[in-house]
DSSP file (Angstrom, degrees, kcal/mol; ACC not computed):
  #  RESIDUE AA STRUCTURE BP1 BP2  ACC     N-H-->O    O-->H-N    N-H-->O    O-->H-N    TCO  KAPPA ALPHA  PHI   PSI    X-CA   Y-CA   Z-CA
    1    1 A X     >        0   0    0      0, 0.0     4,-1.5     0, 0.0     5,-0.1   0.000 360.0 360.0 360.0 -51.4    0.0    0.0    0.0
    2    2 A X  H  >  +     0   0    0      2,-0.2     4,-1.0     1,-0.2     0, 0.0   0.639 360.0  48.1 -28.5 -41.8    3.1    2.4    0.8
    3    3 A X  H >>>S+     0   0    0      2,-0.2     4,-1.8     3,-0.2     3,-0.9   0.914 102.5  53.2 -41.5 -92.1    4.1    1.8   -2.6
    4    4 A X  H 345S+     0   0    0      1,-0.2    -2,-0.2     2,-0.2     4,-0.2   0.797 109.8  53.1 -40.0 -24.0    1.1    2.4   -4.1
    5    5 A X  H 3X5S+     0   0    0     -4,-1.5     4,-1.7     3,-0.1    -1,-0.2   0.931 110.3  51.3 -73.8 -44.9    1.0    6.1   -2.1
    6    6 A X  H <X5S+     0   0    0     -4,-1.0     4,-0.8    -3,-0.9     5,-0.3   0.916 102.1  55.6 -77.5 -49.3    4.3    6.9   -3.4
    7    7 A X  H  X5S+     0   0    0     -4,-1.8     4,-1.9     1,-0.3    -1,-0.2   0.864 110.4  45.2 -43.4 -40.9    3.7    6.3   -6.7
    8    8 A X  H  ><S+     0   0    0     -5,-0.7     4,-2.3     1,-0.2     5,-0.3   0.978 110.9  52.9 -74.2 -41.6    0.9    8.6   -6.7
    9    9 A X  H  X S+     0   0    0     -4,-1.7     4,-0.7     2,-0.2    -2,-0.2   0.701 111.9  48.2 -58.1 -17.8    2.8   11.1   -4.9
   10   10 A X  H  X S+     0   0    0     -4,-0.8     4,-1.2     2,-0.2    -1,-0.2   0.657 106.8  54.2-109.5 -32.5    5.5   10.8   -7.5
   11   11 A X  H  X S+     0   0    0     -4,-1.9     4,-1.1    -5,-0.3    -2,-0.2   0.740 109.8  46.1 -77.6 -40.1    3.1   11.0  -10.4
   12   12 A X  H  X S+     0   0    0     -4,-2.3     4,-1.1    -5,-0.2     5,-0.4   0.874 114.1  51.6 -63.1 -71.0    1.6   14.4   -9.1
   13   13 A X  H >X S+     0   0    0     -4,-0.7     3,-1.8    -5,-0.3     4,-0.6   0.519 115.8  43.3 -14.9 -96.2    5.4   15.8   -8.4
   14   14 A X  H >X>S+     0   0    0     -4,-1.2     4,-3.4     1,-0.3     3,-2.0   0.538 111.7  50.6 -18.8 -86.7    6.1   14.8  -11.8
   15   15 A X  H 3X5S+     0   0    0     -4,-1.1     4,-1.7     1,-0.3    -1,-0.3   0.708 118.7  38.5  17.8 -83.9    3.0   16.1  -13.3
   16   16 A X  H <<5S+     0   0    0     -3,-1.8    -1,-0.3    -4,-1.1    -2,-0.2   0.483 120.2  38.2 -76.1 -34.6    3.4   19.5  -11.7
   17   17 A X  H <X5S+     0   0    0     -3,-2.0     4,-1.9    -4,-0.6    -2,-0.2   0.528 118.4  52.6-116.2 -14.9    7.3   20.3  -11.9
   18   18 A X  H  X5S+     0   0    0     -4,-3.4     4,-3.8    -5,-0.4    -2,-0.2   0.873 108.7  51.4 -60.1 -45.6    7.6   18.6  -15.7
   19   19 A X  H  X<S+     0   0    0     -4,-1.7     4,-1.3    -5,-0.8    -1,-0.2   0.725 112.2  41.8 -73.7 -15.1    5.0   20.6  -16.7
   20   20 A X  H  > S+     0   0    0     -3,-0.2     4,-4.2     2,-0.2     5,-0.2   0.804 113.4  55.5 -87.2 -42.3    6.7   23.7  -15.5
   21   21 A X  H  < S+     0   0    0     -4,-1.9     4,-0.3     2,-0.2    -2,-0.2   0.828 110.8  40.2 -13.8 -65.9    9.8   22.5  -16.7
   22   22 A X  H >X S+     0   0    0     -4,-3.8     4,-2.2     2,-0.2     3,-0.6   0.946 116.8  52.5 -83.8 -35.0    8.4   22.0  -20.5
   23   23 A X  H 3X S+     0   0    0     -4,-1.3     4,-1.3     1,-0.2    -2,-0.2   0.925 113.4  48.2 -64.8 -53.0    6.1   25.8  -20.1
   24   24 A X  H 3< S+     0   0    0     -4,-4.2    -1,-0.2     1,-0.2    -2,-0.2   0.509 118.4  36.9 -81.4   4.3    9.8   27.6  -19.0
   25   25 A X  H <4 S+     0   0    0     -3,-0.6    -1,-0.2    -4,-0.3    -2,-0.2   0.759 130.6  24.0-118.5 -30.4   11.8   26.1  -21.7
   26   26 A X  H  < S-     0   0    0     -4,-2.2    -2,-0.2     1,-0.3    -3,-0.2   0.291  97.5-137.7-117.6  27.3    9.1   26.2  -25.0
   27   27 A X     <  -     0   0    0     -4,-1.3     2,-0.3    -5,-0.1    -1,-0.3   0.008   6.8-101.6  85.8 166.0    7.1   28.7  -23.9
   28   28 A X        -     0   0    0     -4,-0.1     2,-0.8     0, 0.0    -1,-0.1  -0.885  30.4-173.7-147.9 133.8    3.3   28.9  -24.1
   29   29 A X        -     0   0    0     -2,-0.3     0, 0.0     1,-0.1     0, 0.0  -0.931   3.5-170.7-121.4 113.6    1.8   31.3  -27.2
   30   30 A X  S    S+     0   0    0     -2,-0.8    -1,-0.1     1,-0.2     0, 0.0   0.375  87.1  65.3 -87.7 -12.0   -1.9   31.4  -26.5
   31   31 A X  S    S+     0   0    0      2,-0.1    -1,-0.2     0, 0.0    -2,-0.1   0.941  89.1 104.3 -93.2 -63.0   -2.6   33.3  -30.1
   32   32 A X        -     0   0    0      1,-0.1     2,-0.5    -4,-0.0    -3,-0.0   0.332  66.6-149.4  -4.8 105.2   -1.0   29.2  -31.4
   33   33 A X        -     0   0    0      4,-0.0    -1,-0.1     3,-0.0    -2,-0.1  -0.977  12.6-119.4-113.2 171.1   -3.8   27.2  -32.5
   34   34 A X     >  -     0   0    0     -2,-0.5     4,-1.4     1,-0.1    -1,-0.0   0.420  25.3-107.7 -58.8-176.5   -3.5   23.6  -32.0
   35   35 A X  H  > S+     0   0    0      2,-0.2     4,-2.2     3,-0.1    -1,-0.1   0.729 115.5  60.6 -82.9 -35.8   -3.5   21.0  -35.1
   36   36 A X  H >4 S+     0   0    0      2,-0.2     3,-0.8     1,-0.2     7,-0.2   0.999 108.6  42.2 -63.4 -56.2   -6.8   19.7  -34.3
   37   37 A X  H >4 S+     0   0    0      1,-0.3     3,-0.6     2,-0.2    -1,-0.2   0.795 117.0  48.1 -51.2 -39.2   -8.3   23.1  -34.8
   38   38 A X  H 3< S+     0   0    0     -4,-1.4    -1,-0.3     1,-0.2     3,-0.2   0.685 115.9  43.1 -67.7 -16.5   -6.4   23.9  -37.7
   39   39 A X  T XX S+     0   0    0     -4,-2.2     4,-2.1    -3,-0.8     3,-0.8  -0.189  74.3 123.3 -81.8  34.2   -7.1   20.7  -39.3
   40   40 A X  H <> S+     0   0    0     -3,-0.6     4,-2.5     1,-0.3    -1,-0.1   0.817  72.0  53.8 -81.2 -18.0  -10.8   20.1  -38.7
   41   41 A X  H 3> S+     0   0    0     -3,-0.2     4,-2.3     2,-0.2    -1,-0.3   0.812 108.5  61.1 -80.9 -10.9  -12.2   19.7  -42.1
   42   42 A X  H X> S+     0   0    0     -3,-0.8     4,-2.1     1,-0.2     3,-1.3   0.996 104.8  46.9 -39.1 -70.5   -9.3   16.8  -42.5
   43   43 A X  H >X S+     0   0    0     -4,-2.1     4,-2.3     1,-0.3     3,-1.1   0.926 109.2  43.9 -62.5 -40.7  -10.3   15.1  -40.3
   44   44 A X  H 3X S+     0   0    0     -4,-2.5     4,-1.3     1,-0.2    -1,-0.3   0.901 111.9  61.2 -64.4 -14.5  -14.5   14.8  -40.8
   45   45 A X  H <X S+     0   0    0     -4,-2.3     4,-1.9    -3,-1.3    -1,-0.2   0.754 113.2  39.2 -79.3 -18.7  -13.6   14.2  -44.7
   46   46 A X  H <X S+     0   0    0     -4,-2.1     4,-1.1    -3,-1.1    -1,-0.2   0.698 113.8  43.5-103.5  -6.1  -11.9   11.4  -43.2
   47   47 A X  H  <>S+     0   0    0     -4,-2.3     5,-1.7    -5,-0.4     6,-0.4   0.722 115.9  55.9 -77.7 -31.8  -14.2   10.4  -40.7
   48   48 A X  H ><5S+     0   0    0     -4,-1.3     3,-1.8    -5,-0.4     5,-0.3   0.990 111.3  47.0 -57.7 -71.0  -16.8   11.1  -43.9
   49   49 A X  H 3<5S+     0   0    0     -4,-1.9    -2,-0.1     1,-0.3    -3,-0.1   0.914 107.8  54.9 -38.6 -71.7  -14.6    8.6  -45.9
   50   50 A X  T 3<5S-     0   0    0     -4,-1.1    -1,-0.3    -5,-0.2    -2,-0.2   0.674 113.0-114.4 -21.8 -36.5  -14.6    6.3  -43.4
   51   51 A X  T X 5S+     0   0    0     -3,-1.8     3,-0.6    -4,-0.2    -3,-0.2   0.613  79.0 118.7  62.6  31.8  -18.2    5.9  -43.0
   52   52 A X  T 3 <S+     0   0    0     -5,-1.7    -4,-0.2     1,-0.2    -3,-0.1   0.384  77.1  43.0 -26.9 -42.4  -18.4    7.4  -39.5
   53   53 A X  T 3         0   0    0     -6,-0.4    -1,-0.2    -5,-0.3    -5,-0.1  -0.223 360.0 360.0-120.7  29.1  -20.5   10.3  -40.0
   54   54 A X    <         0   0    0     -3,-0.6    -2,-0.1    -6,-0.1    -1,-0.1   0.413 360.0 360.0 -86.4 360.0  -22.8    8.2  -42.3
């Protein structure tokens, strides 16, 4: 069970100082959009294709 607490404890740390980590070294540019958002019509023509949205 001790184990299993640490791990979790070890997994927030992580979580929390990685993530501050990855923000102070690439930045965070809020004007960015993401790929999904720039790609959306990709993806339903392929969702289309698929026959997903049929």
């Amino acid at each position: 069970m001790i184990t299993f607490v640490v791990s979790i404890v070890a997994l927030v740390l992580g979580y929390i100082f990685y993530g501050a980590l990855v923000e102070k070294i690439f930045g965070v540019n809020k004007d960015r959009q993401t790929p999904a958002s720039r790609n959306k019509t990709v993806l339903i023509l392929y969702l289309c294709r698929c026959g997903k949205f049929s």
